[in-house]
N, C-alpha and C positions, 0 to 999 in steps of 0.2 A: 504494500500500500504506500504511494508516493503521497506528499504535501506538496503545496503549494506554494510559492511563494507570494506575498502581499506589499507593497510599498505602504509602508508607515510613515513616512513623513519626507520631504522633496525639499531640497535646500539649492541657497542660490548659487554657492561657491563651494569649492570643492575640502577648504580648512572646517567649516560648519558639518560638513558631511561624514569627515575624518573624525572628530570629535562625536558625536554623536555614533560613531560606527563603535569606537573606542570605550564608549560607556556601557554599549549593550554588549561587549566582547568582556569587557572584564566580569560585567553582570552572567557570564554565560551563557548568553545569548547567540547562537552563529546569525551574523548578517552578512549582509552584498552589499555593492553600491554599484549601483547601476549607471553608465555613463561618467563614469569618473575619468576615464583616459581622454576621451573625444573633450569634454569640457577645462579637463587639465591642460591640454597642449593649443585651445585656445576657446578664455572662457567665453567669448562675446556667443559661441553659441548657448549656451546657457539656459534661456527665455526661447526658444526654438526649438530645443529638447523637452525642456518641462522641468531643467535643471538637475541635477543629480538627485536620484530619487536611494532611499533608505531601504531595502526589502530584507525581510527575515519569514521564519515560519509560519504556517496561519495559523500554528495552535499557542504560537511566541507571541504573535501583534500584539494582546492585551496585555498584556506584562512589559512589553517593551514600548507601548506609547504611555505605560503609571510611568516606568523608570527615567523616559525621557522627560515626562511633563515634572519631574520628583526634581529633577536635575535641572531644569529652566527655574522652576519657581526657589529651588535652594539657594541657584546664583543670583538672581536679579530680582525675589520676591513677590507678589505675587499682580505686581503692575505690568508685564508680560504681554506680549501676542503670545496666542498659542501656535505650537510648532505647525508649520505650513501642512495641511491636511487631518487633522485631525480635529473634528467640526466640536465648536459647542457654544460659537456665538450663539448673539441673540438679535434679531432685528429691530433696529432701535424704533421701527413706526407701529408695530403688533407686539414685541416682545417673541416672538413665536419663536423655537428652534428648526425650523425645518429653512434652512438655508442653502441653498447651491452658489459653489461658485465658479463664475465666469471667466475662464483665462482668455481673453483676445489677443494678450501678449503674446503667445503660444505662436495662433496661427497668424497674423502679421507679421511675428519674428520671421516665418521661416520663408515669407514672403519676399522680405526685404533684405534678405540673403540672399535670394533669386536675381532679382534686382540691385541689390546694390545699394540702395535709399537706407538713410540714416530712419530708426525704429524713436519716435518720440514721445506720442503722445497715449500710448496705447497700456492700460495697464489692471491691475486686478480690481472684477467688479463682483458685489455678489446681489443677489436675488431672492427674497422671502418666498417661500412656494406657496404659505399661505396668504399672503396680502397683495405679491405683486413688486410692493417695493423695492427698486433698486439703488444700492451707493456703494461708494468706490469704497 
């Protein structure tokens, strides 16, 4: 019986990914990082990729998004974003959790690799499923 593996949290730069690789490895956790060489040898792709993403076991993910979130809010307390992909805002116009979010970044980035045009204005938005409301 194989498992699978699941990305638990997507970083922008390839130092944030290393460290967070390093916490759930001493934790005994086995992880991957996914796209670490292509972004390592030149990050501008980054926002094109989806940025180096974090994956480990799928019966590991819950233990390994307490340990990362244990580890954000030990350093910096608990005034924090939460690590990129692991949902628990709240939408500031309903309150509601059921939030998606929008990367446009993503698909313009890879666009503007195509072409050649400087990526400016484009960047993360999210969307309440219950209300509608959208902000950056």
């Amino acid at each position: 019986m194989s498992e699978h593996l699941v990305v638990i949290a997507q970083f922008r730069d390839l130092p944030s990914a290393g460290l967070a690789q390093s916490t759930l490895e001493a934790a005994g956790i086995r992880c991957f990082l996914d796209d670490q060489y292509t972004i390592g040898i030149n990050w501008l792709y980054s926002n094109a990729l989806g940025g180096v993403k974090l994956r480990v076991m799928e019966s590991d993910a819950e233990k390994a998004r307490e340990i990362l979130q244990s580890q954000i809010h030990g350093i910096h307390g608990d005034d924090v974003p939460d690590v990129e992909g692991l949902p628990d805002s709240v939408c500031p116009k309903c309150g509601s959790t059921e939030i998606k979010r929008m990367n446009y970044k993503r698909r313009f980035s890879a666009l503007s690799l195509l072409l050649g045009l400087p990526l400016l204005v484009f960047g993360k938005r999210y969307r309440c499923e219950t209300c509608g409301h959208r902000w950056k």
